[in-house]
C-alpha positions as a Markdown table, in Angstrom:
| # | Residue | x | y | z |
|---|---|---|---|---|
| 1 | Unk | -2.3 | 12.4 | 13.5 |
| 2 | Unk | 0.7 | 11.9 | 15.6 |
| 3 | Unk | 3.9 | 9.9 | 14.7 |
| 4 | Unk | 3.8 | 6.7 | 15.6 |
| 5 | Unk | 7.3 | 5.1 | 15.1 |
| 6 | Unk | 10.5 | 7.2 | 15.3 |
| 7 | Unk | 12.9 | 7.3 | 12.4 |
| 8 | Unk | 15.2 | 4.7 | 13.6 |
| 9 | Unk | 12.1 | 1.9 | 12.8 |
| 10 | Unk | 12.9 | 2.5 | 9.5 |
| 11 | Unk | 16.8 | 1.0 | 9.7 |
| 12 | Unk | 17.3 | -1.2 | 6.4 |
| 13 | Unk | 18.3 | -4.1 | 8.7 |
| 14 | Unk | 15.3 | -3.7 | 11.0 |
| 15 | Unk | 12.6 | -2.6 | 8.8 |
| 16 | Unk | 13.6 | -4.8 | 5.3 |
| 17 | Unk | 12.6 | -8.7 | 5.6 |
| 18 | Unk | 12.1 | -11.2 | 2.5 |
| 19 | Unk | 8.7 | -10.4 | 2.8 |
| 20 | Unk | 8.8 | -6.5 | 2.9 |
| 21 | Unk | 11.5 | -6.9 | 0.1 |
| 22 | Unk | 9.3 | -9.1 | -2.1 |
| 23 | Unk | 6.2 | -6.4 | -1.8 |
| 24 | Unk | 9.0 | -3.7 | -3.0 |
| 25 | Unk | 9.4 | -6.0 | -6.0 |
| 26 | Unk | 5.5 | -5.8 | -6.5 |
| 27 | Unk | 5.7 | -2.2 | -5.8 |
| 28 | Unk | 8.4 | -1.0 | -8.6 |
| 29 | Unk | 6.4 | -3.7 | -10.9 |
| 30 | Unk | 3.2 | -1.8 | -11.3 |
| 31 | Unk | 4.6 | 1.6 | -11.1 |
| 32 | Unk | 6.5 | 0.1 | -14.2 |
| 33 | Unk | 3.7 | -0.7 | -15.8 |
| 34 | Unk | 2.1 | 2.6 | -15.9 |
| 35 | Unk | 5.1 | 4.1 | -16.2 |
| 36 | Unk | 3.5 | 7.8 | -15.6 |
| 37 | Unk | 5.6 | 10.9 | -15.6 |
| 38 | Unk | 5.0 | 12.0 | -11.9 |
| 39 | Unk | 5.0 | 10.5 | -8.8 |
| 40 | Unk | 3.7 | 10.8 | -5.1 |
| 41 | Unk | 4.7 | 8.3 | -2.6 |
| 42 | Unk | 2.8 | 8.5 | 0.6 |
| 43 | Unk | 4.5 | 7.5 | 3.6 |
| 44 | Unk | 7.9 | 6.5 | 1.8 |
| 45 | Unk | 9.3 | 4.4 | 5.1 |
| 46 | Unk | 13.0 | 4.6 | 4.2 |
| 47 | Unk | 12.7 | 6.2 | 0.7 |
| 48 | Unk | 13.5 | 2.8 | -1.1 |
| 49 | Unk | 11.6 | 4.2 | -3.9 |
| 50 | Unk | 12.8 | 7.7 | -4.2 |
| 51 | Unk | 16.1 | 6.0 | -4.2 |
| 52 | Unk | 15.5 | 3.4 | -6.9 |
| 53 | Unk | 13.2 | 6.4 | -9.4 |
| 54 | Unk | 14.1 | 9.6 | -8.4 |
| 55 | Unk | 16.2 | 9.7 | -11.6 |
| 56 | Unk | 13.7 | 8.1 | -13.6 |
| 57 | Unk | 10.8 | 10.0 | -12.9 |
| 58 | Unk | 9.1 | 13.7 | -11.2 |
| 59 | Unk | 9.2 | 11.7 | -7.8 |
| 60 | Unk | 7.6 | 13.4 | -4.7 |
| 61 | Unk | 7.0 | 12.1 | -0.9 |
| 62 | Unk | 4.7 | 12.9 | 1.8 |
| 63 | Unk | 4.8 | 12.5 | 5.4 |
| 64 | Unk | 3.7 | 13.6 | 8.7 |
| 65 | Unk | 7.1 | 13.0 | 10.1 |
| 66 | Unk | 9.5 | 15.4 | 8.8 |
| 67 | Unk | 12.4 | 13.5 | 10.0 |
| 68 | Unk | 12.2 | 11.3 | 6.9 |
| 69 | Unk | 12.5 | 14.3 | 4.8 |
| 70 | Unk | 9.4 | 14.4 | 2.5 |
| 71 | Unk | 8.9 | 16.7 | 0.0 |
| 72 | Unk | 5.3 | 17.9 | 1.5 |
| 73 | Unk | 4.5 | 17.6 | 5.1 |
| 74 | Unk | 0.9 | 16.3 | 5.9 |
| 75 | Unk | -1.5 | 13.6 | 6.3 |
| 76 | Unk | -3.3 | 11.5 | 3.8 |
| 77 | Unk | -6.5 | 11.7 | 5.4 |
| 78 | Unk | -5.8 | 16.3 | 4.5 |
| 79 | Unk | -3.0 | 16.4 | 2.1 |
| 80 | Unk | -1.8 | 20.4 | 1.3 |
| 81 | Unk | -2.0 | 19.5 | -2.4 |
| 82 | Unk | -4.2 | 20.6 | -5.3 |
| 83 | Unk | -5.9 | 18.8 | -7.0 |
| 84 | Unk | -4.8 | 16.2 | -9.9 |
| 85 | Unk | -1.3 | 16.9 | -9.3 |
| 86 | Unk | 0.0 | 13.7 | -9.9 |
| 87 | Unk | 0.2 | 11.4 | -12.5 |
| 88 | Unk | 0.3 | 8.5 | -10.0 |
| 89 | Unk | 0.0 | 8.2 | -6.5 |
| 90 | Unk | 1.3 | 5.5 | -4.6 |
| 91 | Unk | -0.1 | 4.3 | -1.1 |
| 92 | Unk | 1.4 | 1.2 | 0.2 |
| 93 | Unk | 0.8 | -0.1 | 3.8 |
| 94 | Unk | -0.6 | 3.3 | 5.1 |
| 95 | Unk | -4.1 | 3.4 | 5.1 |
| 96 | Unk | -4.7 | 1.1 | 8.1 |
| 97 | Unk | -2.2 | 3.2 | 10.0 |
| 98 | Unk | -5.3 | 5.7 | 10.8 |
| 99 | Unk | -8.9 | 4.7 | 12.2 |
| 100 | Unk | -10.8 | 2.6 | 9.5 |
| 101 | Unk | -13.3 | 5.9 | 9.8 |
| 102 | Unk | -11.7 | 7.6 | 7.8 |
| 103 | Unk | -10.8 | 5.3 | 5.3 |
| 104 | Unk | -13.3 | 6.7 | 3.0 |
| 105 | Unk | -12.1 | 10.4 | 3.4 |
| 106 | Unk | -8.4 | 9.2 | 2.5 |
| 107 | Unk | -9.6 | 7.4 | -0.5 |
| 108 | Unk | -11.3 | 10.6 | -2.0 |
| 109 | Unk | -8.0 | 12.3 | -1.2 |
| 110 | Unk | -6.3 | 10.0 | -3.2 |
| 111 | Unk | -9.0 | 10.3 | -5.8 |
| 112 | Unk | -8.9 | 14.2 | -5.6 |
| 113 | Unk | -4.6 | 14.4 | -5.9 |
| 114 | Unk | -4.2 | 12.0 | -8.8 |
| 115 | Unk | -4.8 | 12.6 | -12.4 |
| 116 | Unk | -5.5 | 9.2 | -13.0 |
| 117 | Unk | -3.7 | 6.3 | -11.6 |
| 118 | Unk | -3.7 | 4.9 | -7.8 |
| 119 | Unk | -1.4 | 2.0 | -6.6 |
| 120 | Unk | -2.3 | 0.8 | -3.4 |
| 121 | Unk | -1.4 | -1.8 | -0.6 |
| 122 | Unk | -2.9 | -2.8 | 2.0 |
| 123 | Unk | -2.7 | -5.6 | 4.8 |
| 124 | Unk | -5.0 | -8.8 | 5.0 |
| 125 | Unk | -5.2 | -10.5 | 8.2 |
| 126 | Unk | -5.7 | -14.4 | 7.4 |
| 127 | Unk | -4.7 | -17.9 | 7.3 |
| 128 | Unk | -2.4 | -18.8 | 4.5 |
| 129 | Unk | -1.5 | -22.6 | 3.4 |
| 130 | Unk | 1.2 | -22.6 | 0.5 |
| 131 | Unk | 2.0 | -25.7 | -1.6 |
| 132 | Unk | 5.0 | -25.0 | -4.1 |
| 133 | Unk | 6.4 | -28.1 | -6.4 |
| 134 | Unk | 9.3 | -27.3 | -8.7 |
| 135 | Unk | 10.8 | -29.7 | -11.5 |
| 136 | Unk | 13.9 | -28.7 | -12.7 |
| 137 | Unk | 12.6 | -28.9 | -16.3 |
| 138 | Unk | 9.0 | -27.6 | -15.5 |
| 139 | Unk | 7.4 | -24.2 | -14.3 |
| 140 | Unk | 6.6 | -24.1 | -10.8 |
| 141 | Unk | 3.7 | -24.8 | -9.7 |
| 142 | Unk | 2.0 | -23.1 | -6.8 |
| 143 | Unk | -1.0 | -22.7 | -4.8 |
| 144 | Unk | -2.3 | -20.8 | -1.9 |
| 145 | Unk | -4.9 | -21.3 | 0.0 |
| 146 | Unk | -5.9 | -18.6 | 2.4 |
| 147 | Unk | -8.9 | -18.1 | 5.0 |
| 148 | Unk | -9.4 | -14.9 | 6.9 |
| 149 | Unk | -9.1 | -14.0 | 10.6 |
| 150 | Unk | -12.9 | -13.6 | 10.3 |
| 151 | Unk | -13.4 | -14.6 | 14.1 |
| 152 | Unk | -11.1 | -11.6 | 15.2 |
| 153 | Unk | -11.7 | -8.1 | 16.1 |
| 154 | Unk | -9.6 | -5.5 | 15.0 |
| 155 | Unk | -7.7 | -3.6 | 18.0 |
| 156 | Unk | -5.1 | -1.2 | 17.6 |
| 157 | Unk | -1.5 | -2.6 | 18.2 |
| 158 | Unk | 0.5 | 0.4 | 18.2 |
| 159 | Unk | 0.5 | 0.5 | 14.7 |
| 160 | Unk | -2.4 | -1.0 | 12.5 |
| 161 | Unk | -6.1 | 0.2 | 13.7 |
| 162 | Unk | -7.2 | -2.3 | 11.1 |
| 163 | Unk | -6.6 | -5.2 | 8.6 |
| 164 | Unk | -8.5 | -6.6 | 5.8 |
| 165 | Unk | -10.6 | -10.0 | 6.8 |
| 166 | Unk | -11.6 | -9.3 | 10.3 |
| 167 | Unk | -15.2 | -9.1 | 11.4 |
| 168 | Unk | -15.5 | -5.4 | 11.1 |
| 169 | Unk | -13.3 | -5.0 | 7.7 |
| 170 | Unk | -14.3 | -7.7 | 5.4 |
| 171 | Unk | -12.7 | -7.7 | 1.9 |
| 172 | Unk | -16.3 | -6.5 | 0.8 |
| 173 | Unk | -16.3 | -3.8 | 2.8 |
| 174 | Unk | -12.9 | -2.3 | 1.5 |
| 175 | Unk | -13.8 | -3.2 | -2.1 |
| 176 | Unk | -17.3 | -1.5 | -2.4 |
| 177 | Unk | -15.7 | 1.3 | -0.7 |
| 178 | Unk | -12.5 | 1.8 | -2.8 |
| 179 | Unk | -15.0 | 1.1 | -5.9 |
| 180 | Unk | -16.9 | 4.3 | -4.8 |
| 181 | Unk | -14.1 | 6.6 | -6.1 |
| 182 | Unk | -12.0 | 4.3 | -8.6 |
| 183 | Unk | -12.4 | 1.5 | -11.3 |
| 184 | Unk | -9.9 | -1.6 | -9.7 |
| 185 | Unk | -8.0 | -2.5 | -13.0 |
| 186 | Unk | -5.8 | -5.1 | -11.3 |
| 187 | Unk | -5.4 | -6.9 | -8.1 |
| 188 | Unk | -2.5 | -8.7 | -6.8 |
| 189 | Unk | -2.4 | -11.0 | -4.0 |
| 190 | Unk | 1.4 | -11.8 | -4.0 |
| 191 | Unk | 2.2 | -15.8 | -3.3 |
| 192 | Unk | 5.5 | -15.0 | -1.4 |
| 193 | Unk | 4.0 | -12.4 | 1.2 |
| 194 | Unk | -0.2 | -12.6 | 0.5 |
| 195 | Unk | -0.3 | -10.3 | 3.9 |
| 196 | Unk | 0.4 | -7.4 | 1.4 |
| 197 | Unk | -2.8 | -7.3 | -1.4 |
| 198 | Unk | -2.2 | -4.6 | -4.1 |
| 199 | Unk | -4.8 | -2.9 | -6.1 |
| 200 | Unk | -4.0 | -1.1 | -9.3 |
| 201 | Unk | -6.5 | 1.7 | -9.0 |
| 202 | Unk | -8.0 | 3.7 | -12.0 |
| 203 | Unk | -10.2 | 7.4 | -10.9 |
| 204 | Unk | -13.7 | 7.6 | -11.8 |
């Protein structure tokens, strides 16, 4: 698999939004909640996680571009790890940077490195309507309503090969075939950026 963005895409000022900041936020949340003693991140962008955990936990990266400066060079899809050798591993917005072929053969890598726990993220191509009331003496109320891009192919953009709700990749699809290799404990489909879904994986 060959790089597809050059270092410089990952500039904090370029690369960190609201919305990518508010999936980080989901990110350290349920690593938080497991709370496991080691750590691989694959594809760590611009190592905001190794920065904010190194110190807290056995925290490993992997990459195929060794300009970031991962700990192991490789591909998800054939990672040069043995097996369960991670407590946790985390996946977030990779998956649909490579063909949705071989989405299954990534998932059983995932299944085949980790000991037990899988975080993952991926991106879901719809329609969102928000409605958000807020009294100052009452919880906020909110609600989303979302309908995906059904009626569109996916077509590689220079970056994502796929997302989640068009007509070849239906949220069906990707749930059957992540349930094939773990048990989904959680699911998290984040008000403030619902392009990002999460799925708090457990191994079979």
């Amino acid at each position: 698999m060959e790089v597809q963005v050059d270092s410089s895409h990952y500039d904090f000022f370029k690369y960190v939004d609201i919305d990518r900041f508010n999936s980080f936020y989901y990110q350290l949340l349920l690593i938080k909640k497991i709370c496991p003693k080691s750590i691989l991140d694959i594809g760590p962008g611009n190592n905001f996680l190794r920065d904010l955990l190194s110190k807290e936990f056995d925290f490993k990266t992997i990459d195929i571009d060794s300009e970031l400066d991962p700990d192991f060079n490789g591909s998800v899809d054939a990672m040069p790890l043995e097996n369960n050798s991670f407590d946790l591993v985390c996946c977030f917005q990779v998956l649909e940077h490579l063909p949705f072929d071989k989405f299954d053969q990534c998932l059983s890598e995932l299944n085949r490195v980790s000991r037990e726990n899988v975080l993952l993220s991926l991106p879901y191509s719809r329609l969102d309507l928000k409605f958000s009331f807020k009294f100052t003496i009452f919880k906020e109320l909110r609600l989303l309503i979302t309908i995906p891009k059904f009626y569109k192919k996916n077509k590689f953009d220079g970056q994502h090969y796929w997302e989640i709700g068009r007509r070849n990749t239906p949220s069906r699809l990707v749930q059957e075939m992540i349930e094939k290799y773990f048990v989904i404990e959680e699911v998290i489909n984040p008000f403030e950026n619902p392009y990002h879904i999460f799925y708090k994986l457990r191994k079979k």
